[in-house]
N, C-alpha and C positions, 0 to 999 in steps of 0.2 A: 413251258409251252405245252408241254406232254399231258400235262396233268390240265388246263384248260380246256386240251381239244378231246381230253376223256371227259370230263366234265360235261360241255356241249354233249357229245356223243350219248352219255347215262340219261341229259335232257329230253332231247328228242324224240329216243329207245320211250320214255316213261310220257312223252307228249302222242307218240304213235300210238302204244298202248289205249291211253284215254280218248283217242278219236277212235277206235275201235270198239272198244266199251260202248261211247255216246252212240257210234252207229248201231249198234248190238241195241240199244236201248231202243233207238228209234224203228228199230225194225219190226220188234216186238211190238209197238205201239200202233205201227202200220198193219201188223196182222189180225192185231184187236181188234182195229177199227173199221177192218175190210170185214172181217166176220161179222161185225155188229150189225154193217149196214147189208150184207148179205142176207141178213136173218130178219129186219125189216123190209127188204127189200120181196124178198120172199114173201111174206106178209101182205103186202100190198101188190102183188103180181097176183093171187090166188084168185080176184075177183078176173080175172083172164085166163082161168085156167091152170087147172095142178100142174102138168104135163110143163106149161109153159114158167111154171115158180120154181118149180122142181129144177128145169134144165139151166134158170139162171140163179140157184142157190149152191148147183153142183159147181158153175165157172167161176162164182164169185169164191167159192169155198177152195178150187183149184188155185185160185191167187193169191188166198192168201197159203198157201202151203208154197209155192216159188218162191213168199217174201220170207217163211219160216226158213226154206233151204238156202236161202241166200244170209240167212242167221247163225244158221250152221257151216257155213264155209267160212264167217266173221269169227266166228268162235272155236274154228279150228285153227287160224292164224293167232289169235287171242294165247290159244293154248300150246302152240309148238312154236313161239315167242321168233318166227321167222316161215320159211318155207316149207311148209309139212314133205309129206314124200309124194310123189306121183300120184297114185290113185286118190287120196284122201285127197287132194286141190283138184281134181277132174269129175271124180261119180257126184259133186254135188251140182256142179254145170249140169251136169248129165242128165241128172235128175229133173233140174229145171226145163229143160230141155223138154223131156218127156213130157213133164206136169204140163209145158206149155202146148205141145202139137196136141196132147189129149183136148185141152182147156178150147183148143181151135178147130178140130173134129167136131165136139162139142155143139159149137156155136156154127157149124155150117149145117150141121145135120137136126139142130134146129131149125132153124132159117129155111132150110129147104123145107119140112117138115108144113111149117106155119106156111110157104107160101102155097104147097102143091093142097092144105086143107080151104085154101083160099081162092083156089082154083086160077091163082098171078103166077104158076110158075112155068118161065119160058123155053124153051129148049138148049139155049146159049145157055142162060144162066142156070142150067141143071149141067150141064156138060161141063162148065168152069167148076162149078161143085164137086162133080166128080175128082176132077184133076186134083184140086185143092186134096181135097179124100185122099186120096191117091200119095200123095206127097206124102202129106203129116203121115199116115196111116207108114209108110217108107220111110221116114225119118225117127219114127218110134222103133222101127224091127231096127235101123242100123243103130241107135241107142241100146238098144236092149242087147245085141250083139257085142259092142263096145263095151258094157256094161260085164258082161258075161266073162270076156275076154281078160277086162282087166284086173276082175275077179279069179280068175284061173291063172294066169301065166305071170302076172306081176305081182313081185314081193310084195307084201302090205309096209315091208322097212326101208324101201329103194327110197335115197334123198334125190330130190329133185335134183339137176347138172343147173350151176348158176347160169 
């Protein structure tokens, strides 16, 4: 019976593995093809203005770098065949994190942009902009802070508590 439920057990261990691999693959393939269409997309944004291709070549270019980071935390589990330590399963969150409140600054600071050169932009919705602002812009300093922190004070070899 010992040697069945090791059996199962080596199964599973080597079926986990390859559904991480497959997602690894696919992630990669995600990132490809957000770049690809970023890069036509930009293309055809150009007859509306650099300023305006530019701003949605830098968002689209930011997501695909969250599906790369989200590649690298698959391939950190990949390679430490279980629960890395602390920092190494968190700074990639983290990361994501950041890339994403940048990715949504980004796109408000657009948006205001294009409506105040349009002369639609209302006072509410400059004020809800601000706030937004405000957040993300707060949510990147307490990242970066986190960031810093568990760069300085936590071992890089601390295993995670199961």
């Amino acid at each position: 019976m010992n040697e069945l439920f090791a059996a199962a057990v080596r199964t599973l261990e080597r079926l986990d593995r390859l559904t991480y691999l497959i997602a690894g693959f696919v992630l990669v393939a995600s990132a490809l093809t957000i770049t690809g269409y970023a890069l036509v997309a930009f293309v055809n944004k150009l007859g509306e203005g650099f300023l305006q291709a530019s701003i949605t070549l830098i968002n689209d270019v930011l997501l695909a770098l969250i599906v790369l980071e989200l590649l690298r935390t698959v391939l950190g589990f990949i390679r430490a065949r279980g629960l890395p330590n602390v920092s190494e399963s968190l700074i990639p969150f983290l990361v994501i994190g950041g890339i994403s409140a940048t990715r949504r600054i980004l796109a408000v600071g657009a948006s205001i942009g294009v409506e105040e050169a349009k002369g639609t932009l209302e006072p509410m919705r400059f004020s809800q902009a601000m706030v937004e602002l405000g957040i993300s812009g707060g949510l990147i300093m307490a990242i970066g802070l986190t960031l810093v922190i568990l760069r300085t004070y936590l071992p890089r070899n601390e295993p995670l508590e199961p």
